[in-house]
N, C-alpha and C positions, 0 to 999 in steps of 0.2 A: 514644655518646661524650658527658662531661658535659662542657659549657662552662665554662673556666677565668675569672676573673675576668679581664676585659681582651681578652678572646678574643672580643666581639662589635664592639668600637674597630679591633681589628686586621683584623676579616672584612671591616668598611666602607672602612676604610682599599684592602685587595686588588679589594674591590669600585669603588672610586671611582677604581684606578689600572686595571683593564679598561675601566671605562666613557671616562676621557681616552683610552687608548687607541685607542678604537674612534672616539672624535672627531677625533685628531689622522689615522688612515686617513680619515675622512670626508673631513675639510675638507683634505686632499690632494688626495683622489679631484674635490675641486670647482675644483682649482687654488687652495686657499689653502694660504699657507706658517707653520706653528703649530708652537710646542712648548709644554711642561707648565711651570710655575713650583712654586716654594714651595709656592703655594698650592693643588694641584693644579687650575689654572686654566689655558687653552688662552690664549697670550699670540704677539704674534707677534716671526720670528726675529730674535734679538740681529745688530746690525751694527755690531760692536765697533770696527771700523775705518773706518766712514764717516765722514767730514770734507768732502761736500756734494760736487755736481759743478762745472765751468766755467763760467763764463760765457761766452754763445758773442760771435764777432767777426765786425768788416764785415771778412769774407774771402773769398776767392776758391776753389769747390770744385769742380776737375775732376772730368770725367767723359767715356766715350768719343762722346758724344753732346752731349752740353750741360756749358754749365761755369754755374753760381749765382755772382752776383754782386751786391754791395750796390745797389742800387737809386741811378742816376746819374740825372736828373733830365735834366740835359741832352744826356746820351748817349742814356737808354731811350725817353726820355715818346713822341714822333716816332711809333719804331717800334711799342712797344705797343699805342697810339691807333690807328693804321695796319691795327695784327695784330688788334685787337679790332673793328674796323668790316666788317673779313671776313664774321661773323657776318651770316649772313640776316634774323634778329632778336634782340631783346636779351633773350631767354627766357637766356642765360646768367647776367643779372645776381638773376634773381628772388632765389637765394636768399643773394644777399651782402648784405651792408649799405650798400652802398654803390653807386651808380651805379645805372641808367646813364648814360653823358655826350654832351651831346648834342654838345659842344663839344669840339675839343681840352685850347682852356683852362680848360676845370672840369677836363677830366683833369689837367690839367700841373699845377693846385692840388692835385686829392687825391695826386697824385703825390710833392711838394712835403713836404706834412706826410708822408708814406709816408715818403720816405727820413730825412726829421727823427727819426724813431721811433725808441728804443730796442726798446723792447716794447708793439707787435709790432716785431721785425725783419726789415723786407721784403728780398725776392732777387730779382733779378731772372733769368729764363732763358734763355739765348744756345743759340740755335741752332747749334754749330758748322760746320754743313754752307755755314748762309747767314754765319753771324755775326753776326743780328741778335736782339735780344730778341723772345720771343713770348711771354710769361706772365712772372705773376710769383706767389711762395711767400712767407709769412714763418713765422719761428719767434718763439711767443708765448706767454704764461700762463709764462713764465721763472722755475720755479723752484728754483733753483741748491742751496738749503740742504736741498729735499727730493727733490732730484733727476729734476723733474715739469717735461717743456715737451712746448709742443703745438704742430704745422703749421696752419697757417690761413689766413686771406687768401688762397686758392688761386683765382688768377683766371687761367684756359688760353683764350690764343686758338685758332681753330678749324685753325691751323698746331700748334697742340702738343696739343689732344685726340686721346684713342686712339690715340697715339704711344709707342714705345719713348721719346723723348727727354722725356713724362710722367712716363713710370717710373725713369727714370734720377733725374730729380727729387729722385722725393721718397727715392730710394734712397739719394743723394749725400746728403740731410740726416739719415736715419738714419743712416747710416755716421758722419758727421761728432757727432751727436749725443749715441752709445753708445761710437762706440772714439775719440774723443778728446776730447768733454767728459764721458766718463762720468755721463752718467742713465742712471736706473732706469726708469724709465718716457716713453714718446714717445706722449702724445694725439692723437686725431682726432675734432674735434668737428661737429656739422653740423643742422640742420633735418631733424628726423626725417622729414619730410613731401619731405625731396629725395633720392629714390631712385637718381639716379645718382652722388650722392657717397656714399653706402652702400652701394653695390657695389662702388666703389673703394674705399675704405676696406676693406672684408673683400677682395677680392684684391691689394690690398698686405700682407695680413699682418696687420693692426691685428683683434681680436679684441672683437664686439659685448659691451657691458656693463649696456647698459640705457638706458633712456628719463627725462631729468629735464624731469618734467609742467611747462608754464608757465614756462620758464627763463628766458625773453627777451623784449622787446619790442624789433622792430625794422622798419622801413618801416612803421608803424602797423597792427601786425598782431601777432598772439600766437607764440610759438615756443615745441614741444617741441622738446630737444634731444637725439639720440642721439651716444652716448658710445662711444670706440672706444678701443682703447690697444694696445702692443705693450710688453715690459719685456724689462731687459736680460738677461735668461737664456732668452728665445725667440730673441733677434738675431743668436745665431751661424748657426742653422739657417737663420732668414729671409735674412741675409747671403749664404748659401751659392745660397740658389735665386734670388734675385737675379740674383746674377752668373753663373750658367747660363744663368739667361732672355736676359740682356743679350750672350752672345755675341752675336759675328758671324754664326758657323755657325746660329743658333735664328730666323733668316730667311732667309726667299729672295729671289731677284732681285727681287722686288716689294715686298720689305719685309713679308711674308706672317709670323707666329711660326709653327716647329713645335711646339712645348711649350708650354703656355698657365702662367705662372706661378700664377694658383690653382691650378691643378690640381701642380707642383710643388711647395707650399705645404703642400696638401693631406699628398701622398704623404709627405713629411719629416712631418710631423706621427704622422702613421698609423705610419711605421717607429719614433717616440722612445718 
């Protein structure tokens, strides 16, 4: 067959819309979300309709276990200070920024600026069973116009570690997060070098992303940071195994889980 004039423009053309092709499967297959442009160039998808998410507010977020609430200074400081002296030692504090307090009143200080904050915005966590605060959350790196914030300041007295009323937590600020201020994305950021906030993080759902080398200086020491995140088109599923784990029935008289939520996590994942 002899080649028409024009007929080798058109082969590269048919050639270069297999080859996006087979890019736009790739970078699917990797979790990125890509379409082809004009210029047959891998571009990412149009969100024609985005006009940014909420901003969030000092409110109050039930749950059957704990309710998050703004951080009250003269209601929490007491009991927090109280719930964090529990602790055997203050190997809790290593990898925060902040503390430990030897004092109540340095507490009640960083307390003080805490709830002054916009961003971060600290929560405090109410034990419903006792009613008193035992940790406190904030939601931070607030950004509304691109639809990006991140949980941080996650400081759990030794009354709300490895507790459902943990997980209710940080479950109540997702939920609050995705279905009523609409983001796209919910961070988990941490000291690559603290391995027990990097196993919480990937069994709540949040999904590892990598390592940023030399991120941080803080307590006069160096920090890698690993990167975690969860986006709004994983949250319905994440939502769903949540509120499984969180029944009533998914413990026993001792507060025992039958169903370990990774491993719910997992399975949703495996079945999408």
């Amino acid at each position: 067959m002899r080649l028409q004039r024009g007929d080798g423009e058109h082969i590269r053309s048919i050639s270069l819309i297999y080859k996006y092709r087979e890019r736009l499967v790739m970078d699917r297959e990797n979790g990125l979300d890509s379409t082809i442009n004009e210029f047959m160039q891998p571009v990412g998808t149009p969100l024609p309709h985005w006009h940014g998410a909420k901003e969030p507010a000092r409110i109050a977020l039930h749950g059957a276990y704990v309710r998050l609430e703004p951080v009250d200074v003269d209601r929490h400081a007491r009991e927090l200070y109280e719930a964090y002296r529990e602790a055997p030692d203050a190997s809790a504090w290593t990898y925060l920024f902040v503390g430990p307090f030897d004092t109540f009143d340095a507490y009640r200080d960083y307390l003080q600026a805490a709830a002054a904050s916009d961003d971060p915005m600290h929560f405090s966590v109410i034990d419903l069973a006792s009613g008193r605060a035992v940790g406190t959350l904030a939601l931070m790196r607030i950004d509304s116009k691109n639809g990006v914030i991140e949980v941080g300041h996650v400081i759990y007295s030794p009354r709300l570690q490895r507790t459902r009323l943990a997980t209710e937590a940080i479950y109540l600020l997702a939920r609050y997060v995705f279905d009523e201020l609409g983001y796209r994305r919910f961070e988990w950021k941490c000291d690559a070098l603290n391995a027990p906030s990097r196993t919480a993080a990937l069994r709540n759902g949040f999904r590892f992303e990598g390592i940023f080398r030399q991120a941080v200086i803080y307590k006069g020491r160096s920090r890698d940071t690993a990167w975690y995140s969860m986006i709004d088109i994983e949250w319905p599923a994440l939502r769903r195994c949540y509120e499984r784990w969180l029944e009533p029935q998914n413990f026993d008289a001792d507060g025992v889980q039958t169903e370990r939520l990774s491993e719910l996590i997992q399975a949703s994942r495996c079945a999408s």
